[in-house]
matplotlib code that plots the C-alpha trace (Angstrom):
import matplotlib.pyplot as plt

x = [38.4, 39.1, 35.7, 35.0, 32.3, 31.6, 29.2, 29.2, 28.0, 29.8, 28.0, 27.7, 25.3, 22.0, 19.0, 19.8, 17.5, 14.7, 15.4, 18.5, 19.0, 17.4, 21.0, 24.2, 26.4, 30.1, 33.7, 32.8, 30.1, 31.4, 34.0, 31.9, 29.2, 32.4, 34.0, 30.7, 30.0, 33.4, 33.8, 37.5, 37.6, 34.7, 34.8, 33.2, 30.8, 30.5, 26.8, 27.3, 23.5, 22.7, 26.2, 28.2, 31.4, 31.0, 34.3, 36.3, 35.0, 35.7, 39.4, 40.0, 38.3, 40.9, 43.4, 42.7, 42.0, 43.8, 43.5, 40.0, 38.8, 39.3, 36.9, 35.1, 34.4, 31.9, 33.2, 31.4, 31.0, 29.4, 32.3, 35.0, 37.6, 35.6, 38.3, 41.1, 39.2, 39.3, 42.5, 43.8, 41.2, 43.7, 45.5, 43.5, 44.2, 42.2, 40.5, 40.8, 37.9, 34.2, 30.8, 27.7, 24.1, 22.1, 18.6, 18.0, 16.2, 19.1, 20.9, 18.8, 19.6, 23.6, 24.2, 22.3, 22.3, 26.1, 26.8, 28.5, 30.4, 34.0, 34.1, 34.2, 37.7, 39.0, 38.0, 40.0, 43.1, 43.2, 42.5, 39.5, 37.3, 33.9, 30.5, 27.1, 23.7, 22.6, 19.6, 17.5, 20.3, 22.2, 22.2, 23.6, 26.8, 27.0, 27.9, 30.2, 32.3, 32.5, 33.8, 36.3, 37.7, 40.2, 37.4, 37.0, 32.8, 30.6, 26.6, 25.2, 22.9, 23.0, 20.7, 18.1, 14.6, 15.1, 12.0, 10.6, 10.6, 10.7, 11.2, 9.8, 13.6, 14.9, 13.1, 16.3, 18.2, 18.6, 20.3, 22.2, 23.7, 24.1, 26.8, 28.9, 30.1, 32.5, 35.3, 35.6, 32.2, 31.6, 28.7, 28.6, 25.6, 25.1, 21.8, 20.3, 18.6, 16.6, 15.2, 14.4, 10.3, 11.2, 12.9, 16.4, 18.1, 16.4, 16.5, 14.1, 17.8, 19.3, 18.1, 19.1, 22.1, 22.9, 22.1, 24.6, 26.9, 26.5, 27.4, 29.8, 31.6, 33.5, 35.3, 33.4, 30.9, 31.3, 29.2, 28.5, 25.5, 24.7, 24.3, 22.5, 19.1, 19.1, 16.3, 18.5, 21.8, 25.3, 25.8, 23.0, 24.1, 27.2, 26.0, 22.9, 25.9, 28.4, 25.3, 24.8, 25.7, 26.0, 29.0, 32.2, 34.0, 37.5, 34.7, 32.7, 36.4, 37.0, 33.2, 33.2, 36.6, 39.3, 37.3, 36.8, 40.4, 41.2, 39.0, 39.9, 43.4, 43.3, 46.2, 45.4]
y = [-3.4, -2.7, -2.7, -3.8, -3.7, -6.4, -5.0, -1.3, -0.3, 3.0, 4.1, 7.2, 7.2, 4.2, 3.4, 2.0, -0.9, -0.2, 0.0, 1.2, 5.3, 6.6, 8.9, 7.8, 7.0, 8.0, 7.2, 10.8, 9.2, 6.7, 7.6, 10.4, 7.9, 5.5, 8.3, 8.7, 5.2, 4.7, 1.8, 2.0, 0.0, -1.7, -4.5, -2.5, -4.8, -3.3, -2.8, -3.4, -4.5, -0.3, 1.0, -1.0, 1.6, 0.8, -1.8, 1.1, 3.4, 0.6, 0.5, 4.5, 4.6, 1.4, 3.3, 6.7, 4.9, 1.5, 1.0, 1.6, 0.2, -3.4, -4.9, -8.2, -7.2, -8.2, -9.2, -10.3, -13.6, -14.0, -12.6, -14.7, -12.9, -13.5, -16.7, -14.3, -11.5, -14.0, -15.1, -11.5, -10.1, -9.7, -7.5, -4.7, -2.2, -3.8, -6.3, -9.7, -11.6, -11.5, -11.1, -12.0, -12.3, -13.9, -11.9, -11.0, -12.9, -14.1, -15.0, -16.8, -19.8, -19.7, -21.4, -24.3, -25.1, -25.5, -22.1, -21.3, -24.9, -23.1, -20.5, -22.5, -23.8, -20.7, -18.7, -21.5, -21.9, -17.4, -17.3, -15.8, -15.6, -15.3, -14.0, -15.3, -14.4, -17.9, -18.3, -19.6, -22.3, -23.2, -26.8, -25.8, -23.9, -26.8, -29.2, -26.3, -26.3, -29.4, -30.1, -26.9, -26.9, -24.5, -22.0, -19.7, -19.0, -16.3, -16.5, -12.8, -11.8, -14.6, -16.1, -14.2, -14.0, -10.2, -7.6, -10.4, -9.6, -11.5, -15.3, -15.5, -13.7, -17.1, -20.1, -21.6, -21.4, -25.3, -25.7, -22.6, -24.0, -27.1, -25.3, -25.3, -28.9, -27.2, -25.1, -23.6, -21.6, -18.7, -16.5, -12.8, -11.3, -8.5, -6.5, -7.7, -4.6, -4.9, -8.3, -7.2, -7.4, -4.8, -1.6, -1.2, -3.0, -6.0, -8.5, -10.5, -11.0, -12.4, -16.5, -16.2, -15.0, -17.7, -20.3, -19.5, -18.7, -22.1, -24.1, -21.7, -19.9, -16.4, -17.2, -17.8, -15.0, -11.4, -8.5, -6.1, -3.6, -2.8, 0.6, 2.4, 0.3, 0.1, 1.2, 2.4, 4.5, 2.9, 3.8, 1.5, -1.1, -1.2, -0.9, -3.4, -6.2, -4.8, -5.0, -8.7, -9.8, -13.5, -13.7, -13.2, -9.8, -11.8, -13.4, -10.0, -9.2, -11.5, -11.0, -7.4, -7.4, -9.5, -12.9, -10.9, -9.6, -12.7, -14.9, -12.5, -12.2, -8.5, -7.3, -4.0]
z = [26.5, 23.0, 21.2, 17.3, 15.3, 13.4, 10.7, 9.4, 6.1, 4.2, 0.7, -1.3, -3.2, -4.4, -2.4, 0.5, 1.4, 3.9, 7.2, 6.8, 6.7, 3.4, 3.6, 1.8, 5.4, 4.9, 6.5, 8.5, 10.1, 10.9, 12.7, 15.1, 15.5, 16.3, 18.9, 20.6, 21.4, 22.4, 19.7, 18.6, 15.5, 12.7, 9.8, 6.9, 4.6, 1.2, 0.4, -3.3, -4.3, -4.1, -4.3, -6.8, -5.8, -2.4, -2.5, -3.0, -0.7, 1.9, 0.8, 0.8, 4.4, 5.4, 3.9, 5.8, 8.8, 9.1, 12.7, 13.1, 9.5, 8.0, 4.8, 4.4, 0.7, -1.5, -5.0, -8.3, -8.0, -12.1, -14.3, -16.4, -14.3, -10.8, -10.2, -10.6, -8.2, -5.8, -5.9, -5.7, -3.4, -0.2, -2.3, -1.4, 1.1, 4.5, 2.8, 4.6, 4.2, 1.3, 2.6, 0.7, 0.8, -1.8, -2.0, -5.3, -7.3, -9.9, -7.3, -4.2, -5.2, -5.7, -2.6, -2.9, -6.7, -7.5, -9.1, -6.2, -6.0, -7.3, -4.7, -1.5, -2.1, -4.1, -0.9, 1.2, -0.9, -0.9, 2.9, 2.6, 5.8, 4.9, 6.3, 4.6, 5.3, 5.4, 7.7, 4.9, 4.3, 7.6, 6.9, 3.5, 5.1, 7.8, 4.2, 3.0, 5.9, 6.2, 3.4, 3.3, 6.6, 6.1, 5.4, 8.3, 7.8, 10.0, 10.0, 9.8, 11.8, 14.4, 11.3, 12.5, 10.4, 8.4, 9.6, 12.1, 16.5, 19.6, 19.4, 15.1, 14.7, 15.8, 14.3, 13.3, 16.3, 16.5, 12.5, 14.1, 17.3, 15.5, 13.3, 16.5, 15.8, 12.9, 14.5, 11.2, 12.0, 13.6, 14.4, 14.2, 17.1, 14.4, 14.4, 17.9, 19.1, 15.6, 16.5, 19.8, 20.8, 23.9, 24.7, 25.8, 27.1, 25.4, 27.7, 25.8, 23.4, 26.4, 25.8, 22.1, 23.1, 26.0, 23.0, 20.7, 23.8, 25.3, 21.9, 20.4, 22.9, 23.3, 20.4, 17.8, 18.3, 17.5, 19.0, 16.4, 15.1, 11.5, 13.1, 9.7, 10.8, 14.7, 16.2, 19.3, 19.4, 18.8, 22.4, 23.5, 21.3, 23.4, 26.4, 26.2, 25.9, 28.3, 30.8, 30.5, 34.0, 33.5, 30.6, 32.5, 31.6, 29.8, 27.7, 27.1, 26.0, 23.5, 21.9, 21.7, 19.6, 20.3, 19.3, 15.1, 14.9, 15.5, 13.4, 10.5, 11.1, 11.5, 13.7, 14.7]

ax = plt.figure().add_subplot(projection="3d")
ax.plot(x, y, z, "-o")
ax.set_aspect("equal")
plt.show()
């Protein structure tokens, strides 16, 4: 079973954002924390907000490593020439799809108040699949993909609440399987042992997880870790999935890497 992992941040230098290692995490470590926990490939996301060269790191460790590395960049969105970035982002070595989250406070309300209205179809027309940390606006990205259905879009997170345990992670879990009505939307089961309320193997996961199983299917979900703030080793992250007994193995397949290559059209 080849295994991919949907979410790993690489920076240099900038303060990482709490939890996340207070230690710039590079392609080295990636790759022996990679080897370890016999994960074989990863979908690099740019942390930009405290690495603004981080876009380029992504596309020198693609480039050194194509078969284990591919980028869902995060370009400026706020420039003149961000309409042209966009057009020409696939350009880049590895880079086949954007990324964004909208936390700061210049920017919370992008998604919601039209600043973000050209992007939608830009991202569409280029191809671009793209991964949003929507949980605060679900019903938001339910519009936007409806109304771009050519726009292959992945919730972060499984649009889990950010610090929160247990069952507060998941207060949205209804606008979230309610998604599944758009084929165009995918979710990407990023960051679970975080939201975990118990120790490995965090069973207590395991209902959250059926949810978004039982509207979305293997397909449309991709196992993943956002390894630099898991409470748990990457090894552990595997394994608490692998160790589900009640999703058949050809659909463990397709979640733990097939199911993302595929989505982002990354032939490995």
């Amino acid at each position: 079973m080849p295994i991919v992992d949907a979410q790993v941040h690489l920076w240099r230098k900038g303060n990482a954002r709490p939890p996340h290692l207070t230690r710039p995490f590079l392609v080295e470590d990636g790759i022996k924390g990679m080897d370890e926990a016999g994960v074989d490939a990863a979908v690099l996301h740019p942390p930009v907000s405290w690495d603004p060269d981080s876009n380029e790191q992504a596309v020198e460790a693609a480039q050194a490593y194509p078969k284990r590395f591919a980028i869902l960049g995060n370009p400026p969105l706020d420039k003149p020439e961000s309409p042209e970035i966009i057009r020409t982002w696939k350009k880049r070595p590895g880079m086949l799809g954007m990324r964004f989250y909208f936390g700061q406070p210049h920017n919370r309300t992008w998604p919601m108040d039209g600043t973000l209205d050209w992007l939608w179809p830009a991202a569409e027309k280029a191809g671009l699949t793209t991964a949003l940390l929507a949980g605060d606006w679900l019903p938001t990205l339910g519009k936007i993909a409806e109304r771009h259905p050519g726009l292959k879009l992945m919730v972060d997170h499984m649009g889990a609440e950010r610090g929160a345990k247990g069952d507060a992670a998941f207060p949205n879990m209804k606008e979230l399987t309610a998604l599944a009505r758009y084929p165009n939307v995918a979710v990407k089961l990023t960051g679970g042992p975080f939201y975990a309320d118990d120790p490995y193997p965090f069973k207590s996961l395991h209902k959250h997880y059926r949810a978004m199983y039982d509207t979305f299917g293997p397909r449309r979900l991709f196992w993943g870790t956002d390894i630099t703030k898991m409470p748990c080793s990457w090894r552990q992250c595997v394994t608490h999935f692998q160790e589900i007994d009640w999703i058949p193995e050809a659909d463990k397949t397709l979640i733990m890497g097939d199911a993302i290559c595929d989505w982002i059209g990354w032939k490995r």
